[in-house]
Every structure is written in structure tokens, then in C-alpha cells.
Backbone bond lengths (Angstrom), bond angles and torsions (degrees), N, CA, C in turn:
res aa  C-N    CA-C-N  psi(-1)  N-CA   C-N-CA  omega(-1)  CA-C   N-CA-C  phi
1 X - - - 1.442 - - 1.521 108.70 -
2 X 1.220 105.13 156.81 1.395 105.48 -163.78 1.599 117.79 -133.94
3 X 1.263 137.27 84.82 1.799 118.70 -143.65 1.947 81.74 -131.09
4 X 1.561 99.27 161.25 1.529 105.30 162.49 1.203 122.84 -68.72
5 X 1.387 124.04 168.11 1.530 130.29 -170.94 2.083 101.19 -55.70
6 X 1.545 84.46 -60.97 1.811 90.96 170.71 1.642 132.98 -41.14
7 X 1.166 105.11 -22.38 1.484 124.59 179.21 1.438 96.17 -90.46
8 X 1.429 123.82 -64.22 1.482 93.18 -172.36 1.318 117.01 -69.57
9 X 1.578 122.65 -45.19 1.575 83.78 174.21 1.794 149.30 -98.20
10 X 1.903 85.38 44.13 1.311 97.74 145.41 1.579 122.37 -70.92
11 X 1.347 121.21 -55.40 1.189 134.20 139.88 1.279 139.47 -0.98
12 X 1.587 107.97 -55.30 1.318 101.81 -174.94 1.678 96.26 -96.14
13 X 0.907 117.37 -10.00 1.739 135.27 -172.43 2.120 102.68 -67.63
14 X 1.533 97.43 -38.90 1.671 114.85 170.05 1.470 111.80 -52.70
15 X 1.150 106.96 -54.24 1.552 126.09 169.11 1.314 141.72 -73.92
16 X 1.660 105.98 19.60 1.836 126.68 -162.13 1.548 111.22 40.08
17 X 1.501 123.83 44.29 1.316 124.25 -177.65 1.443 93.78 -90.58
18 X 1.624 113.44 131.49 1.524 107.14 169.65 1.327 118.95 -95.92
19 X 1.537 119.71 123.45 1.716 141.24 -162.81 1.732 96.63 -121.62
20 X 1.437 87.41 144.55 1.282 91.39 172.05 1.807 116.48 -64.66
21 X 1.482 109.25 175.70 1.514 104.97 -161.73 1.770 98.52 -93.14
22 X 1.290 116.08 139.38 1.523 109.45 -173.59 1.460 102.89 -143.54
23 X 1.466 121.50 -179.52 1.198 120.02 148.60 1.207 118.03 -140.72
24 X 1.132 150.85 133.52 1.829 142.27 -172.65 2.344 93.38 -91.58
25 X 1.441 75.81 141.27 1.989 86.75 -162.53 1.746 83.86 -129.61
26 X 1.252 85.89 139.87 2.142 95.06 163.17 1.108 108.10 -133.72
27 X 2.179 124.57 38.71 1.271 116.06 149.35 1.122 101.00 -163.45
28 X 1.492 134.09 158.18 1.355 135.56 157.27 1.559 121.80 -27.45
29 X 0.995 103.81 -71.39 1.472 99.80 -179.88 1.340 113.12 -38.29
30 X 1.798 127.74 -64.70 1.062 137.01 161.36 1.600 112.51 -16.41
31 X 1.261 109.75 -77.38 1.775 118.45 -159.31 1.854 86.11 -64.69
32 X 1.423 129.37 -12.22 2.031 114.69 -174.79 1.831 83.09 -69.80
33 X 1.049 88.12 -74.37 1.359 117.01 -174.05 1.556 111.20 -15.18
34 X 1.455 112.82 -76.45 1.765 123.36 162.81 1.190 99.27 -21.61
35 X 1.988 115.41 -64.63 1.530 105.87 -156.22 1.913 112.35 -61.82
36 X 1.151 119.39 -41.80 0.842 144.29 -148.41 1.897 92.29 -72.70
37 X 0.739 95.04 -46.45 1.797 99.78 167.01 1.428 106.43 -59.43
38 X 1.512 104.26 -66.11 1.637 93.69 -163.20 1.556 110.50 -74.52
39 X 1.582 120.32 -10.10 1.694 93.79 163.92 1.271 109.29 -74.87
40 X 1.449 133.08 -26.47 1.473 139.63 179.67 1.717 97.92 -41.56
41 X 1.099 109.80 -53.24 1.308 131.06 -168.72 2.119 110.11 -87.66
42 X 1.698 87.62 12.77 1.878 65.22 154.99 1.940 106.70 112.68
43 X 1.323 104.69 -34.87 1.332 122.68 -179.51 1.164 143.68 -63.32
44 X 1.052 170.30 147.21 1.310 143.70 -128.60 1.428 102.93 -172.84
45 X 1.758 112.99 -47.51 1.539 86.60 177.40 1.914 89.00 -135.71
46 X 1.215 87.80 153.30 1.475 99.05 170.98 1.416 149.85 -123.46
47 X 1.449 146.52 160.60 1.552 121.94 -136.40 1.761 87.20 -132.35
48 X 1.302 117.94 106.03 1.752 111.74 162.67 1.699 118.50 -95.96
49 X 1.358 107.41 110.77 1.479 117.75 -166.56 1.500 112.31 -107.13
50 X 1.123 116.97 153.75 1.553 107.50 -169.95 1.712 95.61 -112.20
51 X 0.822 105.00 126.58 2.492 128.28 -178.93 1.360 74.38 -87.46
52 X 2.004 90.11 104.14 1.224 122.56 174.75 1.383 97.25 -142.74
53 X 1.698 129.95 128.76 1.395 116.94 138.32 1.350 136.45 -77.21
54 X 1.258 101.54 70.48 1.614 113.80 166.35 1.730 110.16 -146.34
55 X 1.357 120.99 -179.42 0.927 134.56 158.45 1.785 123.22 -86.59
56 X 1.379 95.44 158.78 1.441 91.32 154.63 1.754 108.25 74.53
57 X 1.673 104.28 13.60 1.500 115.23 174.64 1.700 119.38 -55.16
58 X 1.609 116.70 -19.20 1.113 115.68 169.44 1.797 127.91 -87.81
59 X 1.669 102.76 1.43 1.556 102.58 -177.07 1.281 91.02 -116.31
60 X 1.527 135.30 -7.28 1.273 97.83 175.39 1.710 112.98 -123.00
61 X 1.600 123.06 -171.23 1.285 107.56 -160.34 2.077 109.18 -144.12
62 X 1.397 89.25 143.07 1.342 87.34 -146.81 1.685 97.77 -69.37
63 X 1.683 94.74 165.24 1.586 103.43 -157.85 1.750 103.24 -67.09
64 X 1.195 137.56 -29.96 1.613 141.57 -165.13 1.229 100.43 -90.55
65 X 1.358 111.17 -52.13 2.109 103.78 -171.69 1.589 111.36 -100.53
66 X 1.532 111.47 -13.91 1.093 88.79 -153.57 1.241 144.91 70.98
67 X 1.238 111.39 17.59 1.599 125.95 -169.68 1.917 91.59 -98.15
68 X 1.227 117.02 157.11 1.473 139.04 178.62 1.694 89.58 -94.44
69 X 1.670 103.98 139.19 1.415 115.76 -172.40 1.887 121.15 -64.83
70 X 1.304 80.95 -0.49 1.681 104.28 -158.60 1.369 106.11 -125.08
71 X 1.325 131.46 93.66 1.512 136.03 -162.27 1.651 89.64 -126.13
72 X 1.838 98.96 123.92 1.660 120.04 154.16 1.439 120.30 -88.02
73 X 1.308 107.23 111.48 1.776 92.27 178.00 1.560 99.99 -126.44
74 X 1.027 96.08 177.11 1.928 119.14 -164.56 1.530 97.07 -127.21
75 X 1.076 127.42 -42.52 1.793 128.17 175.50 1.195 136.29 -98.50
76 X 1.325 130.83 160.42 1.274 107.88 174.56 1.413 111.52 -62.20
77 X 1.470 126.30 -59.03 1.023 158.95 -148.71 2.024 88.57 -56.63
78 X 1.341 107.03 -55.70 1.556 119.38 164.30 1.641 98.81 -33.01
79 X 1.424 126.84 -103.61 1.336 125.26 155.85 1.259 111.76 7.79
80 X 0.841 138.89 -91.02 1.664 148.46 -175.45 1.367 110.06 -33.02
81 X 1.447 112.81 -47.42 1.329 108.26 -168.97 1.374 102.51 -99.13
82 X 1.676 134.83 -24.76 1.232 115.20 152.13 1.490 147.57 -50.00
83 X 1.557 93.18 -25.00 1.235 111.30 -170.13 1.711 102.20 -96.57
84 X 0.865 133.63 -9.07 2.006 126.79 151.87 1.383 94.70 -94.41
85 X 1.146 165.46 -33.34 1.389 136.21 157.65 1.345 134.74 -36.73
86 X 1.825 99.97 -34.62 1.825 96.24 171.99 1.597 102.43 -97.19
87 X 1.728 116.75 -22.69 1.570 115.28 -147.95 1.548 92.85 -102.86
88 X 1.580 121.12 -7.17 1.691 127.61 -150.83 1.957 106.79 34.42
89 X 1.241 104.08 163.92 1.301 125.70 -167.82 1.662 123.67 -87.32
């Protein structure tokens, strides 16, 4: 079986599994927005990943930006611009 990172730990979340706190976004605005909550909520740095079935989303880089599937940011503004590199604008 084959599900996104977000799916399983919805999943393991069914089962009192403790996962880090996330949200799965399908637009820029969306993923500002997410961030913008969870620093509200305490957070400081944040992870924009691209819902891929494959491995190895952090060594390789997507074909338009060139961005790595696996973006660390510290800002919103970071966020923002990671998130149209995998989602475009």
C-alpha cells in the first residue's frame, strides 16, 4: 500500500500514535496560512514537503524550480516562497 506522509499520520493519529504536528496544503496561500497558525501556536521553524510517492524527496529536485522536495524555513515569507517552488504561484 502506498499513502502520503499526511495520510499516514492521520492514521497513526487513529491509534494515539504521537506525530509531529503538520498540515497537508494544495496552495500557497493555504501552506502561509498553516504557518501562520502554527507560529501563533508556538513554532518557530517550519518543514514544506512535496506528497510524493517516492523516496528520497529530500535529495532530489523538482524539474521547474529546482527546489529539493524537502524545504526548512524559519519565516513565513520562507514558507511562501517554498511553497510556489513545489506548488508554483
Amino acid at each position: 500500500m502506498k499513502i502520503h506522509e499526511y495520510q499516514a499520520k492521520e492514521l497513526l493519529k487513529e491509534y494515539n500514535v504521537a506525530v509531529p504536528a503538520g498540515v497537508a496544503t494544495t496552495s500557497v496561500d493555504e501552506a502561509v496560512e498553516a504557518a501562520k497558525e502554527m507560529k501563533e501556536n508556538g513554532s518557530s521553524l517550519f518543514v514544506v514537503k512535496a506528497q510524493i510517492h517516492a523516496g528520497g524527496r529530500g535529495k532530489g529536485k523538482t524539474k521547474n524550480s529546482g527546489a529539493s522536495g524537502v524545504i526548512l524555513c524559519k519565516t513565513i515569507d520562507e514558507v511562501r516562497e517554498a511553497a510556489e517552488s513545489l506548488l508554483g504561484d
